[in-house]
C-alpha positions as CSV (number, residue, x, y, z in Angstrom):
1,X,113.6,129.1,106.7
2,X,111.5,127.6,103.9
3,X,113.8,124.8,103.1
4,X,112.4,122.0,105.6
5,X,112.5,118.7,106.1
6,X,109.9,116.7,107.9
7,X,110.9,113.3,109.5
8,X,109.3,110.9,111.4
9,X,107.7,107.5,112.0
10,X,105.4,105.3,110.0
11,X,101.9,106.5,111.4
12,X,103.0,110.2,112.5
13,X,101.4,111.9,110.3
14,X,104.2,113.3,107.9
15,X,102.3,113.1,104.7
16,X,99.4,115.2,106.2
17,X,101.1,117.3,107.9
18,X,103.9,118.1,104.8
19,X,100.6,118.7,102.3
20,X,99.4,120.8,104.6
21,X,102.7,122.9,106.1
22,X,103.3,123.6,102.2
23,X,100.3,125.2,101.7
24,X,100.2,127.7,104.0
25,X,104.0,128.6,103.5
26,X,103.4,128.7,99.8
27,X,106.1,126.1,98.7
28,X,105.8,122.4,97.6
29,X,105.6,119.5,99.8
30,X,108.1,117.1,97.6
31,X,108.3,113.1,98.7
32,X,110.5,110.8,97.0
33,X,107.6,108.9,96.0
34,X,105.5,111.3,94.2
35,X,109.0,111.7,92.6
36,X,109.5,108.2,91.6
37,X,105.4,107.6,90.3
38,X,106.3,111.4,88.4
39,X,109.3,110.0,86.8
40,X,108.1,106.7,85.8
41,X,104.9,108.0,84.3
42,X,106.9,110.5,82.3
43,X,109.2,107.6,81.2
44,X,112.3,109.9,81.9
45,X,115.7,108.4,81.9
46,X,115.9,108.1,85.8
47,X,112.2,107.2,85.6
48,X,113.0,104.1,83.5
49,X,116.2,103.3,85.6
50,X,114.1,103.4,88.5
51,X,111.6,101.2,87.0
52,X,113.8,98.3,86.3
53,X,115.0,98.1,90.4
54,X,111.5,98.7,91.0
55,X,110.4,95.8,88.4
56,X,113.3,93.5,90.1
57,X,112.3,93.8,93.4
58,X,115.7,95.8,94.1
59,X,115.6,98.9,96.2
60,X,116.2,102.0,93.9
61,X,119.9,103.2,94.5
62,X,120.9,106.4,96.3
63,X,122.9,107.2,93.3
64,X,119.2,107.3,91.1
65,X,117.0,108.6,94.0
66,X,119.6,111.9,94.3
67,X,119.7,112.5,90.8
68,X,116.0,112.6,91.1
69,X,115.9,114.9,94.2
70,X,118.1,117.2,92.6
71,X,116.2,117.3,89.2
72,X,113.1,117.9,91.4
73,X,114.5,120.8,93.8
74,X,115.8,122.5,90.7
75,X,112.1,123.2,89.4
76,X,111.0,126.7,88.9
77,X,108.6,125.6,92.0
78,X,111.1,124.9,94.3
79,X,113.1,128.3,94.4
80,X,112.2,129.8,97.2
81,X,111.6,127.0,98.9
82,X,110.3,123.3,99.4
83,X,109.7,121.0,102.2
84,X,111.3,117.3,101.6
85,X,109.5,114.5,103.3
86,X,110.8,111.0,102.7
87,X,114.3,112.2,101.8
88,X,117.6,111.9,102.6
89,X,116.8,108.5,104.4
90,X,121.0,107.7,105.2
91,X,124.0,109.4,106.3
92,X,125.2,109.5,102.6
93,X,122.3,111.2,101.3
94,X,122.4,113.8,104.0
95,X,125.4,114.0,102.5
96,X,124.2,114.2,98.6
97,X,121.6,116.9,100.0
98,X,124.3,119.1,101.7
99,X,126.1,119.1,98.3
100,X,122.9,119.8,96.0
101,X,122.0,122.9,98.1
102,X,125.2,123.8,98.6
103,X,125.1,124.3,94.7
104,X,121.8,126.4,94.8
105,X,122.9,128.1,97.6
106,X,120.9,127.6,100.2
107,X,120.7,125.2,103.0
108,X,118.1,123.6,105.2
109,X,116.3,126.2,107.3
110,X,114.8,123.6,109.2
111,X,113.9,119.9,110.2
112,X,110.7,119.0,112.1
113,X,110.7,115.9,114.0
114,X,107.5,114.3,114.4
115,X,107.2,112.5,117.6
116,X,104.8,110.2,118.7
117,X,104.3,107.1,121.2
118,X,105.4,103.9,119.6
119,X,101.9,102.1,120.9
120,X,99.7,104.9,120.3
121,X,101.7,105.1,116.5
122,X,100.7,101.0,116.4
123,X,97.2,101.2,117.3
124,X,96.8,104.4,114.6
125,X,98.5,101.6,112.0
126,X,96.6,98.9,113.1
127,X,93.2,101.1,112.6
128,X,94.8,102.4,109.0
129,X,95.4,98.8,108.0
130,X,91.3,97.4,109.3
131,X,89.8,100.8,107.3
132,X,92.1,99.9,104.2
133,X,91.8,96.0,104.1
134,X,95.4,95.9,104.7
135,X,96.0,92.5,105.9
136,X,99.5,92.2,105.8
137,X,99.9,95.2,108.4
138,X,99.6,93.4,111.4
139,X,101.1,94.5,114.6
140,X,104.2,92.6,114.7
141,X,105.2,94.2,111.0
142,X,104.7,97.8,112.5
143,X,106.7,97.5,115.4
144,X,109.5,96.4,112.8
145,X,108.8,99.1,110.9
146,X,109.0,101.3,113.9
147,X,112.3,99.8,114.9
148,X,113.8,100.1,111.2
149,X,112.6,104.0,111.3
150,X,114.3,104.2,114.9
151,X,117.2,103.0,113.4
152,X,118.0,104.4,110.2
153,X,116.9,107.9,111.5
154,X,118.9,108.0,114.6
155,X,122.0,108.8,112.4
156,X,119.9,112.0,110.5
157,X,118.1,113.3,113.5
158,X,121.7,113.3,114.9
159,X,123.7,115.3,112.5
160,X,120.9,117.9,112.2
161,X,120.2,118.2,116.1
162,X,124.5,119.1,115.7
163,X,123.4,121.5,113.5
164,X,120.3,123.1,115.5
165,X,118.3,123.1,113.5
166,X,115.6,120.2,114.8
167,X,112.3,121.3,116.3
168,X,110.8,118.3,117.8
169,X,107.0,118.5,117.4
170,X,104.0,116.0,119.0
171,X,102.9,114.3,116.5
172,X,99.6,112.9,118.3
173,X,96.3,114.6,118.1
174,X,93.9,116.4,116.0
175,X,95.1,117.2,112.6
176,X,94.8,121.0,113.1
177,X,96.4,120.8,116.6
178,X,99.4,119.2,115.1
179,X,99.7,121.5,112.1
180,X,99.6,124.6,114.5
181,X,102.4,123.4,116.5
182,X,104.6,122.9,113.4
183,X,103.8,126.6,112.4
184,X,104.2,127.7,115.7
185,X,108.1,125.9,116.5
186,X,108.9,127.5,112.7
187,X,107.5,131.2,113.7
């Protein structure tokens, strides 16, 4: 059960709540982009492939960002256990993820769902974007970013619901409210 994935939308929460969840199960919260910043400082190999995408304005492959997952969740860290937030994004890296912990393995114990009302999601953004100075987050881009998240993780939340092993959690609240329901839907 300390193999988990955490999923949901822009605004949930995830990061937060994945920092947090770690902690107190004594595992690491991994996300593919403290992954890629990691890699690219370090200048490794997949660091530097990355990099050129990245420098291009290209999206980073699946191809680099599994070799990087599976680099990651074979860290002396990781063994008994991690929780991925930010990855697999796509069918075929569900897919890539079956197959990397099928060779440790192991298998997902777990995925919590964050939910949370798209307008109460954009007004959280909205207020995120005014305390940040981010201009360019305006409420017309977050309900596209909403509706991207809505569907590209339809497919994921999907095969895993198949697999029963989805707790859906409310993502909306205080911090500490949220993080007990997550420890309470993995007791």
């Amino acid at each position: 059960m300390n193999r988990l994935l955490i999923i949901g939308p822009p605004g949930a929460g995830k990061g937060t709540q994945a920092v947090r969840i770690a902690e107190k199960l004594n595992i690491p919260a991994i996300s593919t982009g403290d992954i890629f910043r990691k890699n690219i400082k370090e200048e490794t190999e997949l660091g530097k492939e990355a990099k050129r995408y990245i420098d291009s304005g290209n999206l980073v492959p699946d191809s680099v960002t599994n070799n990087m997952v599976r680099a990651r969740l074979a860290e002396e860290d990781a063994a008994n256990g991690f929780l991925l937030d930010g990855y697999p994004r796509n069918v075929a890296q569900v897919q890539e993820l079956d197959s990397i912990l099928e060779d440790m393995g192991v298998e997902i114990g777990r995925v919590l769902l964050l939910v949370a009302d798209n307008d109460e999601l954009v007004q959280r953004l909205l207020n995120r974007a005014a305390e940040q100075g981010r201009s360019d987050d305006n409420e017309e881009v977050i309900r596209h970013r909403l509706k991207v998240y809505e569907e590209e993780t339809a497919p994921l939340v999907a095969l895993y619901t198949e697999r029963g092993i989805v707790k859906e959690i409310n993502g909306l609240g205080d911090i500490d409210e949220v993080t007990e329901r997550i420890l309470d839907a993995l007791k």
